[in-house]
C-alpha positions in Angstrom: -5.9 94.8 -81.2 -2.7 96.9 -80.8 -1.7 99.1 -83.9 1.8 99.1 -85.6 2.9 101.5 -87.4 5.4 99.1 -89.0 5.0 95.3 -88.9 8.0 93.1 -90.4 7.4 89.8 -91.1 10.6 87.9 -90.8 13.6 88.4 -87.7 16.7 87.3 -89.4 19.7 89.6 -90.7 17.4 91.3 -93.4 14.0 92.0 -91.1 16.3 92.5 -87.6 18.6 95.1 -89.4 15.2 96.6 -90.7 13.8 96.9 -87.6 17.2 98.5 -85.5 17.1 101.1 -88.3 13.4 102.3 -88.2 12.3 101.6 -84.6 13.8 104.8 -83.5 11.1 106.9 -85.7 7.8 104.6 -85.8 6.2 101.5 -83.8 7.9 98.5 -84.8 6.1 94.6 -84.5 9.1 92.1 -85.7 7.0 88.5 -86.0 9.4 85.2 -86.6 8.0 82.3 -87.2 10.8 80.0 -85.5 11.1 80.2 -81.8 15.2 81.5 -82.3 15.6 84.3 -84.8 18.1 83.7 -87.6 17.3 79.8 -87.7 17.2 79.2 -91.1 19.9 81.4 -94.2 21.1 84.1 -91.5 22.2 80.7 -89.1 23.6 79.1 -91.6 26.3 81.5 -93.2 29.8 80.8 -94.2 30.5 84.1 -92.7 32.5 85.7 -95.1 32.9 89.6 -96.3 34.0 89.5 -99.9 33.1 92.5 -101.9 33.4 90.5 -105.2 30.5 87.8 -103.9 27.7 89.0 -105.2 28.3 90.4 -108.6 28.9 94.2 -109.8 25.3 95.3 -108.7 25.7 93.7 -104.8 29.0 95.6 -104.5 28.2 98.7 -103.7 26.3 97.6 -100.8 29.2 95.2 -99.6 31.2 98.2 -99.8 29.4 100.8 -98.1 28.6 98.3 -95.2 32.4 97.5 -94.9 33.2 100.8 -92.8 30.4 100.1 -90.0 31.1 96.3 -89.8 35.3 97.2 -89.3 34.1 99.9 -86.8 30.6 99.9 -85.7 29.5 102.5 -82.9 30.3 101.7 -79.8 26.8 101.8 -78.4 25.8 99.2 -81.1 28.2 97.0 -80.6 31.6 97.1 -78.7 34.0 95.9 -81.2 34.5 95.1 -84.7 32.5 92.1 -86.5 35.1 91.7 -89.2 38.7 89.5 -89.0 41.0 89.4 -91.2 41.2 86.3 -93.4 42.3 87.6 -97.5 40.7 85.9 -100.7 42.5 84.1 -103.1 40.0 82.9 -106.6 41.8 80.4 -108.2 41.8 78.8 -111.4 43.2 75.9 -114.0 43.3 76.0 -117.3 40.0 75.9 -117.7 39.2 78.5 -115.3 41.3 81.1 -116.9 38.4 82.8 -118.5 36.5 83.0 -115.5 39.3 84.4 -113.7 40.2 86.9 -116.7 35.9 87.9 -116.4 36.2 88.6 -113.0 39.1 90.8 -113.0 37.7 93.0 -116.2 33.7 93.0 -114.1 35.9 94.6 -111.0 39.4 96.0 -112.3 40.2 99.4 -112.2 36.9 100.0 -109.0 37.6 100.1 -105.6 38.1 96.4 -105.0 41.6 95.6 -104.7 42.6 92.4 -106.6 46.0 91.0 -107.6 46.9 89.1 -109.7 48.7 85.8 -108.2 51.1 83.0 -110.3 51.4 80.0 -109.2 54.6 79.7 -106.6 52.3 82.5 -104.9 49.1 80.5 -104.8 51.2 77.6 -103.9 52.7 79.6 -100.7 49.6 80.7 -99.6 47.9 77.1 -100.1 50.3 74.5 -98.7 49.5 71.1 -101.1 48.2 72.8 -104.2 48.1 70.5 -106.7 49.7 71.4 -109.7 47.1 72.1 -112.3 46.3 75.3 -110.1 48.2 78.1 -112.0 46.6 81.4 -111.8 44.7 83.6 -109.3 43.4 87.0 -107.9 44.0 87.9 -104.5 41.0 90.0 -102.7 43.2 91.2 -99.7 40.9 92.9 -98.0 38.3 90.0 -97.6 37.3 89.7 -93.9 35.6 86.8 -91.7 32.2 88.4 -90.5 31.2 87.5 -86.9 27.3 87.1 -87.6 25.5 85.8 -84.6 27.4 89.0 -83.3 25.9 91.3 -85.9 22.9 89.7 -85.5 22.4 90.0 -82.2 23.5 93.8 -82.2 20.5 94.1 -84.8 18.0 92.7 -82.0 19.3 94.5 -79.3 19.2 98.1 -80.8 15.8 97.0 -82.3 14.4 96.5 -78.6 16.4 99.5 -77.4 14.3 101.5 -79.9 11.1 99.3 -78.3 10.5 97.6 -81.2 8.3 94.3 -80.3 9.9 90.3 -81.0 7.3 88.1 -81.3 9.0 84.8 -82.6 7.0 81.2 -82.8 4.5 83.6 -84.7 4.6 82.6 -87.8 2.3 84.6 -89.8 -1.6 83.0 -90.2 -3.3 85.9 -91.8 -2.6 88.7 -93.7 -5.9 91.1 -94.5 -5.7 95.0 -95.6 -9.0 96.8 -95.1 -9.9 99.8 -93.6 -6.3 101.1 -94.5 -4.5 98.9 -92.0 -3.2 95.6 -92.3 -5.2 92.9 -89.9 -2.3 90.5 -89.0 -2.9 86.9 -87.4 -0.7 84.6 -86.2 -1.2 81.1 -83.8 -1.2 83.2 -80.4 -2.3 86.5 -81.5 -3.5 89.7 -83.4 -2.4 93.1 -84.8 -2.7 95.6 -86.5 -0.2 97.6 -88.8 -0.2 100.6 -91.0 2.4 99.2 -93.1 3.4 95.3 -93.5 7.3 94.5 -94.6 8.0 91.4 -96.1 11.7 90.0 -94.5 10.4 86.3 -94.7 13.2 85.4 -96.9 12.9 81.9 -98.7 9.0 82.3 -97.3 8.8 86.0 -98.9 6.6 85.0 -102.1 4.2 82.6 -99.9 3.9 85.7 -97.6 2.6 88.4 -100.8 0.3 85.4 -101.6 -1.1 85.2 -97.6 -1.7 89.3 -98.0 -2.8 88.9 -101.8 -0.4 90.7 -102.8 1.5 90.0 -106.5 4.8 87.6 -106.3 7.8 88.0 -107.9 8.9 84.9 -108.3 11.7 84.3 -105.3 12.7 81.1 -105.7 15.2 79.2 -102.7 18.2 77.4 -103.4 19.9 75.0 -101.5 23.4 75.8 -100.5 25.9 72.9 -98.4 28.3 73.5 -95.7 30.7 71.0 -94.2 32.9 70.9 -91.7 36.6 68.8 -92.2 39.3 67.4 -89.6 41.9 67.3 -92.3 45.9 66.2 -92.4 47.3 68.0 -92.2 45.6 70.5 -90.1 43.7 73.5 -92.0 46.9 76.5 -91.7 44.8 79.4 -89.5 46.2 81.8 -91.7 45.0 79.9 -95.1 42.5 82.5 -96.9 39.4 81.8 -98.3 39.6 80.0 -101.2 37.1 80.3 -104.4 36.7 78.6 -107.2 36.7 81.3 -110.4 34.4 78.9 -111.8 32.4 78.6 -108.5 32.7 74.7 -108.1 33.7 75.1 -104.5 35.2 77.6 -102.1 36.6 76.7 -98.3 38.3 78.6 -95.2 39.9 77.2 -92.2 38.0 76.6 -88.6 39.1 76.8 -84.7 41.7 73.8 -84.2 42.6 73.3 -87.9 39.3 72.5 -89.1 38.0 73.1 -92.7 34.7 74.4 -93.4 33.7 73.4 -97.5 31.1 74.2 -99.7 30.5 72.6 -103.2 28.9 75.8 -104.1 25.6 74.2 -104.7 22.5 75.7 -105.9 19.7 73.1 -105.5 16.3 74.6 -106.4 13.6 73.6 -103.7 10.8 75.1 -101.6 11.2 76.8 -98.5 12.2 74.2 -95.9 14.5 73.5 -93.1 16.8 72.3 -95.2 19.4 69.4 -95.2 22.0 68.3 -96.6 22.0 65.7 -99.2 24.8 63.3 -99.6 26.1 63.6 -102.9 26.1 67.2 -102.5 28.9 66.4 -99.6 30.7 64.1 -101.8 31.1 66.4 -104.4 32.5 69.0 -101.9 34.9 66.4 -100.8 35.6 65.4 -104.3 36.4 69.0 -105.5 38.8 69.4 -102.3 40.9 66.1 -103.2 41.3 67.8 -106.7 42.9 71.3 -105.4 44.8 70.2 -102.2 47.0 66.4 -101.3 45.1 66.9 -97.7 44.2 63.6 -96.1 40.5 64.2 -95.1 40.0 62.7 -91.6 36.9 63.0 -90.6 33.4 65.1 -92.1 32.2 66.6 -88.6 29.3 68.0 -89.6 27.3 69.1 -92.4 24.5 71.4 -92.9 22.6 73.4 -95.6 21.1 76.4 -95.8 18.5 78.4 -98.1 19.9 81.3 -100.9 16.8 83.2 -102.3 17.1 85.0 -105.3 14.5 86.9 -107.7 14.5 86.3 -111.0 17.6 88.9 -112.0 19.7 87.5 -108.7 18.9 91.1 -107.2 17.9 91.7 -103.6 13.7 93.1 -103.9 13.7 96.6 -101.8 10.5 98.9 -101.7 6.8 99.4 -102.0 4.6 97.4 -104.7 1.8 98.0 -103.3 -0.2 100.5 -100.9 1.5 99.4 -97.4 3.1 96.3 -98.7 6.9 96.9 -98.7 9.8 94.1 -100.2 12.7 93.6 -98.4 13.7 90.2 -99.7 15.6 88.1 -102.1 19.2 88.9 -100.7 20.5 85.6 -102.0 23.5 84.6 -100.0 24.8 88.4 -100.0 22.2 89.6 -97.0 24.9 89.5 -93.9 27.8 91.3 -95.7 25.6 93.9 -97.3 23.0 94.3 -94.1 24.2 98.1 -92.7 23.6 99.5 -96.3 20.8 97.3 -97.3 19.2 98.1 -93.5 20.1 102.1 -94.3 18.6 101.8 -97.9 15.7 100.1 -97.0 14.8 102.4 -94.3 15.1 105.5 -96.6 13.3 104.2 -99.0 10.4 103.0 -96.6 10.0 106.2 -94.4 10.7 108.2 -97.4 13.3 110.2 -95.7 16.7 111.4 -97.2 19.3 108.3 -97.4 22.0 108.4 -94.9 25.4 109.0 -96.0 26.6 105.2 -96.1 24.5 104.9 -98.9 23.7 108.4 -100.4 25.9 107.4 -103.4 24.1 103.8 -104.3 21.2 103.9 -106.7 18.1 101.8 -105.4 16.8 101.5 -108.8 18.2 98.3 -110.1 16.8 96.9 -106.7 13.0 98.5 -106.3 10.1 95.9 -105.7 8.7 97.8 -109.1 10.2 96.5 -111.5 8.5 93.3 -111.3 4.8 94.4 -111.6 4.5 95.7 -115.1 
């Protein structure tokens, strides 16, 4: 039975980005249950970099990952995995004192937000309907390339000889002896340390190893996909609801991509969507824009796990049993500081720059077992 020093359940943005950043100093066995990595939440992304998404407490990591996703190294990844695409969180008049909260939760930090009337919000949304009137504009919101980002993760995790065993979802879960004894349908291992990246599966995997839960719970999130008239403008910004009813951004050839920004409790699954979640997405579009709606192309849903407090779950709980889990829908934009963060905290070595100035305390696995 071959010994791990490190053995991370779970190969999607939180357990690859794991692995890329502690391969280089320790053994590394990444097990994924599905046969393709990043199947289920990390697959399923809107793809967006917003460094208000998240709350006050998610960004600080958004923002220290922004440098490396703009400008990674080149030997990661040749290029940058963020486009420019601009926020705009709108509002009527009964969203004025959401829109007034977020501006006091992130004024005055170093997220830029203007404030936007309405012939401004109507130029930079052609067909606003009129009971739109107010606004912040989050300029320096970016499109995140993710199967990209992902697939840098992978690679640099292999480079470092890190081990990918997906289809192996995890069986068996046994500490004795100091070691964790691992099982899965086509095989065996052993690890000195066991990290928990399975996501909306992360409680079910403490339970497998004995190990207390915390009480992730997964939330259903819809996407669809638009042919509208007329076409989605390439150059329209993401657009948010300040009372998060729905957001959308345009797609290749004037498509729309919509979310009723849904949170539907349910159990880990391969999700899908339901239809009245895609009617209210549709609904909430014919209230903001006068767009004809053509065709729904496709639709999709995909898993949000949260703890309890809506914070991600970082650190040890337990001897050898280490959280990595419960990043909500925040995991892609926050991953390099989240990755750099976890690693610190995990091989107990200094943090790296990037994230020498974040505070992992409101995020440690801890502070659910008292």
């Amino acid at each position: 039975m071959t010994h791990y020093d490190v053995a991370i359940v779970g190969a999607g943005i939180a357990g690859a980005s794991l692995a890329a950043e502690i391969a280089p100093h320790c053994s590394v066995l990444l097990l994924e249950a599905e046969a393709q990595p990043g199947y289920h939440a990390t697959g399923r992304s809107a793809a967006f970099w917003s460094e208000t998404y998240g709350g006050p407490l998610i960004q600080p990591l958004t923002t220290a990952s922004g440098p490396f996703l703009e400008s990674p190294p080149k030997a990661f990844h040749d290029g940058s995995f963020l486009h420019p695409r601009g926020c705009l969180i709108i509002a009527d008049e009964n969203g004025h004192e959401a829109l007034a909260g977020i501006e006091r939760t992130f004024g005055g930090g170093p997220v830029k937000l203007n404030r936007q009337g309405r012939a401004a919000l109507q130029c930079a949304i052609p067909g606003l309907r009129r009971a739109w009137d107010a606004g912040l504009a989050e300029p320096d919101c970016r499109d995140i390339d993710v199967a990209a980002l992902h697939n840098a993760y992978l690679r640099a995790a292999r480079r470092s000889e890190a081990r990918l065993a997906a289809g192996a979802r995890l069986t068996g879960a046994e500490r004795r002896g100091g070691a964790w004894h691992l099982e899965w349908r086509d095989g065996t291992a052993r690890a000195s340390i066991l990290v928990n990246a399975a996501g909306a599966w992360a409680d079910e995997v403490a339970a497998m190893a004995g190990v207390r839960q915390v009480g992730l719970q997964p939330y259903r999130r819809t996407m669809i996909q638009l042919r509208v008239d007329p076409p989605a403008p390439s150059a329209l910004p993401l657009v948010m609801d300040a009372r998060e009813r729905f957001y959308f951004k345009p797609e290749a050839g004037g498509r729309l991509w919509l979310s009723p920004h849904d949170e539907t409790p349910c159990p880990p699954c391969d999700s899908a969507p339901e239809e009245m979640d895609v009617a209210r997405a549709i609904e909430s579009l014919a209230n903001v824009v006068d767009w004809r709606i053509e065709a729904v192309e496709r639709k999709w849903a995909g898993l949000r796990t949260f703890a309890p407090d809506r914070l991600p779950v970082y650190g040890f709980a337990d001897p050898g049993f280490f959280w990595f889990a419960g990043q909500g829908g925040f995991g892609i934009q926050t991953a390099p500081a989240a990755a750099k963060l976890g690693a610190s905290l995990l091989l107990r070595t200094p943090p790296e720059a990037m994230v020498a100035g974040i505070d992992p305390a409101p995020y440690a696995a801890q502070r659910f077992m008292n």
